[in-house]
C-alpha positions as CSV (number, residue, x, y, z in Angstrom):
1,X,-1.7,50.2,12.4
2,X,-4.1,52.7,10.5
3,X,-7.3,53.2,12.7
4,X,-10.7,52.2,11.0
5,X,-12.7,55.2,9.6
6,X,-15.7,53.5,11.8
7,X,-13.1,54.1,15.2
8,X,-12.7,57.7,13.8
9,X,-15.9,58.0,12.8
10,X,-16.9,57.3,16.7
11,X,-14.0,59.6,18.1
12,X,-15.3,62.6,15.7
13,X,-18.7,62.7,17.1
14,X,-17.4,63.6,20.6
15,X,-16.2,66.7,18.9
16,X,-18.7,67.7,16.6
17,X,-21.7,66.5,17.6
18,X,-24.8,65.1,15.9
19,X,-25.6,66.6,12.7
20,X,-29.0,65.6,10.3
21,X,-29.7,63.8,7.2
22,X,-31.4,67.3,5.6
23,X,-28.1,69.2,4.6
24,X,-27.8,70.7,7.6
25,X,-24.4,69.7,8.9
26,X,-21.7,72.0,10.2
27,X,-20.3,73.3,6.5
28,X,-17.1,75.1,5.7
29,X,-17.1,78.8,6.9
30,X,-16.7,79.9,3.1
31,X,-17.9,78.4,-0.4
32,X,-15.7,77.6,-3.1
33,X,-15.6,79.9,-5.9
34,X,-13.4,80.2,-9.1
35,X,-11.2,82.9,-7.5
36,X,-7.7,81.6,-6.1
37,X,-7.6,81.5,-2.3
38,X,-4.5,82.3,-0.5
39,X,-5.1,81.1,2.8
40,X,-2.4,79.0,4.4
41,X,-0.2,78.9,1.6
42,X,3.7,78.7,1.3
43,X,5.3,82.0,1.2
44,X,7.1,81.2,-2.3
45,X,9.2,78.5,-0.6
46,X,9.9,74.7,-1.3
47,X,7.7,72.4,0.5
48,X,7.5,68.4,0.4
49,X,4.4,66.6,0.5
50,X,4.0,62.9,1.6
51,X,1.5,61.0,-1.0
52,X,-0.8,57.8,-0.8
53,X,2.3,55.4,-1.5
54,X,4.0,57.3,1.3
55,X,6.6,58.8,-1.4
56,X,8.0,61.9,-0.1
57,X,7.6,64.8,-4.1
58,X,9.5,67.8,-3.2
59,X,8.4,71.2,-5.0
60,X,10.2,74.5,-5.1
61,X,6.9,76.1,-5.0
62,X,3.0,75.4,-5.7
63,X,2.3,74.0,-8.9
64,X,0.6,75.8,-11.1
65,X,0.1,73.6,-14.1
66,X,-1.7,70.6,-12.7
67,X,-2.7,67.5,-14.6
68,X,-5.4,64.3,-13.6
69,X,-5.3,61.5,-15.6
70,X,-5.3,57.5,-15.6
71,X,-8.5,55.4,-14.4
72,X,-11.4,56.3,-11.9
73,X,-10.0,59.9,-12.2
74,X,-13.4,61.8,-12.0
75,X,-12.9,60.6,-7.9
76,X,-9.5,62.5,-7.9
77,X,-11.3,65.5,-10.2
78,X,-14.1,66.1,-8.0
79,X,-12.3,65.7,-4.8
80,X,-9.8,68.6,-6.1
81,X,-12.6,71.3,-7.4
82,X,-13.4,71.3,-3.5
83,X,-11.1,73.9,-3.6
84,X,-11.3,77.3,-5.1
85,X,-8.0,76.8,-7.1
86,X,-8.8,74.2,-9.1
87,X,-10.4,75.6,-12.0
88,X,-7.1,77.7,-12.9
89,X,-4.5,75.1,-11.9
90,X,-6.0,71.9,-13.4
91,X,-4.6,72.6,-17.3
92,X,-5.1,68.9,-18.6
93,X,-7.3,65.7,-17.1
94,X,-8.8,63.1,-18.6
95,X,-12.4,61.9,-19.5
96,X,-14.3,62.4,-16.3
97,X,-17.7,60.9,-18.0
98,X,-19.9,58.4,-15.7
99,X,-22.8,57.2,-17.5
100,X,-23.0,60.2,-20.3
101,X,-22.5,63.2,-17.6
102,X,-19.0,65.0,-16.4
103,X,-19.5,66.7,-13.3
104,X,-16.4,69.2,-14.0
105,X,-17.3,70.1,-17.4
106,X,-20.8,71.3,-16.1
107,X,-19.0,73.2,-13.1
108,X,-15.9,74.5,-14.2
109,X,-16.4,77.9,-16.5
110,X,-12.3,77.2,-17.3
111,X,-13.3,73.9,-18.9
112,X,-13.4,75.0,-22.6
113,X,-9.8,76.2,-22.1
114,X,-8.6,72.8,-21.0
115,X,-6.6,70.0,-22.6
116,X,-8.8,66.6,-22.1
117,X,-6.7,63.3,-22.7
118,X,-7.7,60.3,-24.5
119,X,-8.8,57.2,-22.6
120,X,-5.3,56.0,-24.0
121,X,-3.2,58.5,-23.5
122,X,0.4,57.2,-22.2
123,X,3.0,59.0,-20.0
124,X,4.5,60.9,-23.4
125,X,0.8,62.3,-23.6
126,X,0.8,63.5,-20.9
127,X,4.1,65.0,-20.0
128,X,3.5,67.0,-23.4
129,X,0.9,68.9,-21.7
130,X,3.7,70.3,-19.6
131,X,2.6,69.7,-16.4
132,X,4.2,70.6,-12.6
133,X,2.2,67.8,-11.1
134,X,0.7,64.9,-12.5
135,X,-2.4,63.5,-9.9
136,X,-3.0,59.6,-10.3
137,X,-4.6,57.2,-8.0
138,X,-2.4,54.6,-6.6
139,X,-3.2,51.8,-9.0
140,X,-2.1,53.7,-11.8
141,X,1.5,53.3,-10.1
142,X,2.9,50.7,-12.5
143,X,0.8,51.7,-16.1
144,X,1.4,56.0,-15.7
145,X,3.6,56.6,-12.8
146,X,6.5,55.0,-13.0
147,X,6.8,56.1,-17.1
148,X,6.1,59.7,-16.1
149,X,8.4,59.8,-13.3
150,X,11.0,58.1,-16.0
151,X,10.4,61.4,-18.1
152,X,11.1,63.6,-15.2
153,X,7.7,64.3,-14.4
154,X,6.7,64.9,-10.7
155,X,3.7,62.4,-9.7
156,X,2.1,62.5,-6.5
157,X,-0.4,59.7,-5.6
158,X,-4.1,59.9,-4.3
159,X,-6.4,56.9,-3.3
160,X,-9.4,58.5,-2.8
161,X,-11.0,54.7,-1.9
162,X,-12.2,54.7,1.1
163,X,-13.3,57.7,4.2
164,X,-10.2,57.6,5.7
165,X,-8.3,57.8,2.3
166,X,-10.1,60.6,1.7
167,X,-9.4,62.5,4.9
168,X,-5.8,61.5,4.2
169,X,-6.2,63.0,0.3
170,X,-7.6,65.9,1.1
171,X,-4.8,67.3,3.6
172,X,-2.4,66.5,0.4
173,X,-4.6,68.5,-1.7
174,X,-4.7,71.2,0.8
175,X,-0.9,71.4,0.2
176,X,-0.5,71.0,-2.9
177,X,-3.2,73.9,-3.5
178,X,-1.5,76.5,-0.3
179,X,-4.8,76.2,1.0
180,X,-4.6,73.5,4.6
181,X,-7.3,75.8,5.8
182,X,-9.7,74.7,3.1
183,X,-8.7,70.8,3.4
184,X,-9.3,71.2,7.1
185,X,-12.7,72.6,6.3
186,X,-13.3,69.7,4.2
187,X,-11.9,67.5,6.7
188,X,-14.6,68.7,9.3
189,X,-17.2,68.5,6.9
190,X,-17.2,65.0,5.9
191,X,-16.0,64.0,9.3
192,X,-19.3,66.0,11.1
193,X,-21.4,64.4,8.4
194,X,-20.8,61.0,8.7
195,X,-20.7,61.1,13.0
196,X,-24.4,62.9,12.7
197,X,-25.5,59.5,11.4
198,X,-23.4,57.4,13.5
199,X,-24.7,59.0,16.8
200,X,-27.8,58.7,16.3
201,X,-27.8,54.8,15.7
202,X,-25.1,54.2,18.6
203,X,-27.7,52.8,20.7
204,X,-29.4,50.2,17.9
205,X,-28.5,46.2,19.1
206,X,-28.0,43.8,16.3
207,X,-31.2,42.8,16.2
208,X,-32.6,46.5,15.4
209,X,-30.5,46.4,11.9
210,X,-32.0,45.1,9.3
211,X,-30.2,42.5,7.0
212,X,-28.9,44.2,3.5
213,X,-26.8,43.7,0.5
214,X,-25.6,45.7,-2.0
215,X,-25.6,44.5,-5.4
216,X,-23.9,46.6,-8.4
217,X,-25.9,45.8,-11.2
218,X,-23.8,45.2,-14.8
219,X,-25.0,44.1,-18.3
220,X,-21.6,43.8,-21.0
221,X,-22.6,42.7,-24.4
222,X,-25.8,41.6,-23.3
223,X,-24.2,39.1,-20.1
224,X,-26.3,40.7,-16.8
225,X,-24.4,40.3,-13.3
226,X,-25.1,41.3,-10.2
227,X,-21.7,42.1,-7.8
228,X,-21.4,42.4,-4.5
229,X,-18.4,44.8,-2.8
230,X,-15.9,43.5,-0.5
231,X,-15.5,44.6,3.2
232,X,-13.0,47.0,2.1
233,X,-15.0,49.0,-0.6
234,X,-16.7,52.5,0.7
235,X,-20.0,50.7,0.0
236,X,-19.7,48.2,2.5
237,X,-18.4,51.1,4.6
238,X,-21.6,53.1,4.1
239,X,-24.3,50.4,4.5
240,X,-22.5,49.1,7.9
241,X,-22.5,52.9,8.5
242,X,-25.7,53.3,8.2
243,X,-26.7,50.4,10.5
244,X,-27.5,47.6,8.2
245,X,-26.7,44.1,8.9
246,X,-24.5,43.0,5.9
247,X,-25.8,39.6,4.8
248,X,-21.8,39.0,2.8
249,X,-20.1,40.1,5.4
250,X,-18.9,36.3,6.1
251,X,-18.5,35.1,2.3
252,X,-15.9,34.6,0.4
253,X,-14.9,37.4,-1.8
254,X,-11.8,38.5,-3.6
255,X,-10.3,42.4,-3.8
256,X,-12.6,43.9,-6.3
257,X,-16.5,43.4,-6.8
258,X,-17.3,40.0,-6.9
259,X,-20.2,38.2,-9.4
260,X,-23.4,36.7,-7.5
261,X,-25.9,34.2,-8.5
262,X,-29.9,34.5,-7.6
263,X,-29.0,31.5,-5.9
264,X,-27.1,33.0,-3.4
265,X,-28.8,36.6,-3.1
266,X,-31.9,33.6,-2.2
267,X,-30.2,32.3,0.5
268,X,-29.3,35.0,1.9
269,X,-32.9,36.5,1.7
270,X,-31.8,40.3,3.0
271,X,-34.7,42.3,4.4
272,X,-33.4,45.3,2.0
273,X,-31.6,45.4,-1.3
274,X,-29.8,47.8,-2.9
275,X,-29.0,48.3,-6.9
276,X,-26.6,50.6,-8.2
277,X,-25.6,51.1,-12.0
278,X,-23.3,52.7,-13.4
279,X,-24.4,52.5,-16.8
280,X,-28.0,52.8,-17.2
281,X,-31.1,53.8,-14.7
282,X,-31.1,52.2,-11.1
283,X,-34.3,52.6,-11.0
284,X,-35.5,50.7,-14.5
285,X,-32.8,47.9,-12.7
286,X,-35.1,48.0,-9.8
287,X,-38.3,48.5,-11.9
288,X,-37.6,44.9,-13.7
289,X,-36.2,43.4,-10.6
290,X,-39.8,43.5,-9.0
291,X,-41.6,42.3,-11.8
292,X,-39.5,39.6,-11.8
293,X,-41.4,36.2,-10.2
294,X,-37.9,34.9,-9.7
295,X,-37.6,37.7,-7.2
296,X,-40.5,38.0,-5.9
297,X,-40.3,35.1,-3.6
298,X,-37.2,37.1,-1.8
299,X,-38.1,39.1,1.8
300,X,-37.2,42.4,0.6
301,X,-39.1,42.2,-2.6
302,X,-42.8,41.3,-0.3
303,X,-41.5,44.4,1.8
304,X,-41.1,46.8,-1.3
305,X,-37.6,47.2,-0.2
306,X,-35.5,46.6,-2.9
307,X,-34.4,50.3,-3.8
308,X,-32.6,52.2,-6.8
309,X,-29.2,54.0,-5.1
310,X,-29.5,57.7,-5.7
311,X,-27.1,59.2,-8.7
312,X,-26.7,62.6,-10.1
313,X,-24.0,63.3,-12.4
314,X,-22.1,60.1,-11.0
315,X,-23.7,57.1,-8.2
316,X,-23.6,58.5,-4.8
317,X,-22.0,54.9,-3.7
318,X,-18.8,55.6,-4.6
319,X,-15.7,57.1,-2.9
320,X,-16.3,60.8,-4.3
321,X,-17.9,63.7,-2.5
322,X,-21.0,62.3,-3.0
323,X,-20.3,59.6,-0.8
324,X,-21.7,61.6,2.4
325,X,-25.0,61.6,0.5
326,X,-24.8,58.2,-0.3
327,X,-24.7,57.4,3.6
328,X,-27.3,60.1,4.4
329,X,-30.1,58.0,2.3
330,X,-28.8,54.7,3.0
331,X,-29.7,55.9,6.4
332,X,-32.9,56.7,6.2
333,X,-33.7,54.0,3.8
334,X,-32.6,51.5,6.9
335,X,-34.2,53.1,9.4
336,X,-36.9,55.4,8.4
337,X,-38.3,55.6,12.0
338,X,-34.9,57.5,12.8
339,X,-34.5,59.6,10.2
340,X,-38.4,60.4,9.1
341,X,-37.5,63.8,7.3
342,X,-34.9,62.8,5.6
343,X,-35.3,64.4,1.6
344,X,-32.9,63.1,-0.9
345,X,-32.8,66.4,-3.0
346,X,-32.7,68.6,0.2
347,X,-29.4,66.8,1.6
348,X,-28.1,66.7,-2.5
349,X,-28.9,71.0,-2.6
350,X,-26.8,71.2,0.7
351,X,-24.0,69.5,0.1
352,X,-23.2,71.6,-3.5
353,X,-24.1,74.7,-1.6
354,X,-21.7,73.8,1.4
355,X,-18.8,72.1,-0.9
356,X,-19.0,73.9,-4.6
357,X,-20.6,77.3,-3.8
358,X,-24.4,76.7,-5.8
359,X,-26.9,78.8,-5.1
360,X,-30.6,77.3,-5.1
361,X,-30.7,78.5,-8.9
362,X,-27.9,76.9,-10.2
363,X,-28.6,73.9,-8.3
364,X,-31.7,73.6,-9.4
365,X,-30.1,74.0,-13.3
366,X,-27.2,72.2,-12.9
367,X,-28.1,69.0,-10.4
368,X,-32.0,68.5,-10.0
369,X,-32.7,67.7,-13.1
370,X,-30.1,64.6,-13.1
371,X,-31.1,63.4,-9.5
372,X,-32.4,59.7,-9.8
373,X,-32.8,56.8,-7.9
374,X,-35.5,55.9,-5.2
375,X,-36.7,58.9,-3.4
């Protein structure tokens, strides 16, 4: 049986210790750059790699003409240009836009020279770009993988979904790349990152953790929504993470985001609430959420807690890199007493120094300026 993220979560801390919400955590011992590394990788020899659907894609040597494509690919994308490889290897991906912003095409200087799929770009598509590797996330088995493997196209499969996906996804990346020593790195990272928080709320009871919930926030062809995750989604992960009480925790939900009434959010009355979008400003969300008399009457409105969830170039919810920083505010948003220094855009400046290689200057070009959400 696969062991929680929360149980490794608790074992990594006896090894690495507590870390703080400021950017400070242990980091890899070298930043990312666009040169290729060549650190732990095969000697010009085959190697097999085992992927997320636990098929075993044997290649005569690394791939050097690597392509991303089908749904929620910017998670893959993102995950990959952890490593210094990436930027010559990736040849071909797909649109990695979230709300009008693609974090590769601002970081990758090889962008310009790459091929970027259509939205519905099929298997033939994509085996034209004459790839060595095709990356897809696991639901995109059945609509890319299968036709691609049909063509003779080697497809290895990612999830990327939750932390212990992603500890899982990064070793295959470090093979795929030559570089384990880099996924370990990475491994370490996120794994020292998430323990700092966990060890320093070990000791809360149940009735030191305030009551939350999590609403994604959605408005298609003018119908508003508001969703909440289930159990299994990295956002429940990070709010129980970060020592909140989750007020859904016993309802009724199916396998993806499921669509809440006022109603309900009412009779659940959480102490704290938290809005992410997707498309759009958080914060304007938030903004007309406490003018609102129909929320008003709720606890966490009276306590000014109903809070925007931070974004840059994507929402810092979601299973991506980001995710650490996601937990790091939800943190100190929980329990401010615990984490009183806790700056959003000094834990966002640390994590691209430690994982892409900015310098304050770029950082403060590339990333401030989109930083949002309530600070």
């Amino acid at each position: 049986m696969k062991r929680s993220f929360i149980s490794l979560v608790a074992a990594a801390a006896l090894v690495v210790g507590a870390c703080s919400t400021s950017g400070s955590s242990p980091a890899p011992s070298t930043a990312p750059s666009t040169a290729p590394s060549t650190a732990a990788s095969p000697a010009g020899g085959p190697f097999t790699v085992t992927d997320a659907k636990g098929n075993k894609v044997a290649f005569d040597a690394l791939p050097k003409r690597i392509v991303i494509a089908g749904k929620a690919l910017f998670m893959v994308a993102d995950a990959a240009y952890l490593f210094p490889e990436a930027s010559s290897r990736i040849v071909a991906m797909g649109s990695t836009v979230q709300n009008k912003l693609s974090w590769p095409q601002a970081f990758d200087p090889n962008y310009a020279s790459k091929t970027i799929l259509d939205a519905t770009a099929g298997a033939e598509q994509i085996a034209a770009t004459n790839p060595d590797l095709v990356l897809l996330k696991s639901s995109n088995a059945t609509t890319l993988g299968q036709p691609l493997i049909a063509l003779g196209v080697k497809v290895v499969y990612v999830d990327f979904e939750t932390p212990d996906q992603y500890t899982r996804d990064l070793a295959t990346l470090g093979q795929l790349f030559g570089d384990q020593a880099r996924a370990q790195q990475l491994i370490t990272y996120f794994q020292a990152q998430a323990s700092g928080i966990t060890t320093k709320l070990a000791s809360l009871t149940d009735a030191q953790k305030p009551k939350v919930l999590i609403l994604y926030y959605s408005n298609k062809n003018g119908t508003i929504a508001f969703n909440v995750p289930p159990l299994s989604f990295i956002q429940s992960t990070e709010a129980q993470l970060a020592g909140g009480q989750l007020v859904w925790k016993d309802a009724q939900l199916g396998s993806s985001w499921t669509t809440v009434t006022l109603e309900q959010v009412a009779a659940w009355n959480p102490d704290q609430v938290y809005v992410i979008a997707y498309s759009g400003s958080s914060a304007d969300v938030v903004a007309t959420l406490k003018a609102d008399p129909k929320w008003q009457a709720l606890k966490a409105a009276k306590g000014n807690a109903i809070y925007a969830f931070p974004a840059d170039y994507y929402s810092w919810d979601q299973p991506d890199p980001r995710w650490v920083l996601g937990l790091d505010w939800l943190a100190a948003k929980i329990h401010p007493e615990i984490f009183p220094s806790f700056s959003m855009d000094t834990a966002a400046r640390g994590l691209y120094k430690d994982l892409y290689g900015l310098d304050d200057a770029t950082y403060d070009k590339l990333v401030k300026p989109n930083l949002t959400g309530s600070f």
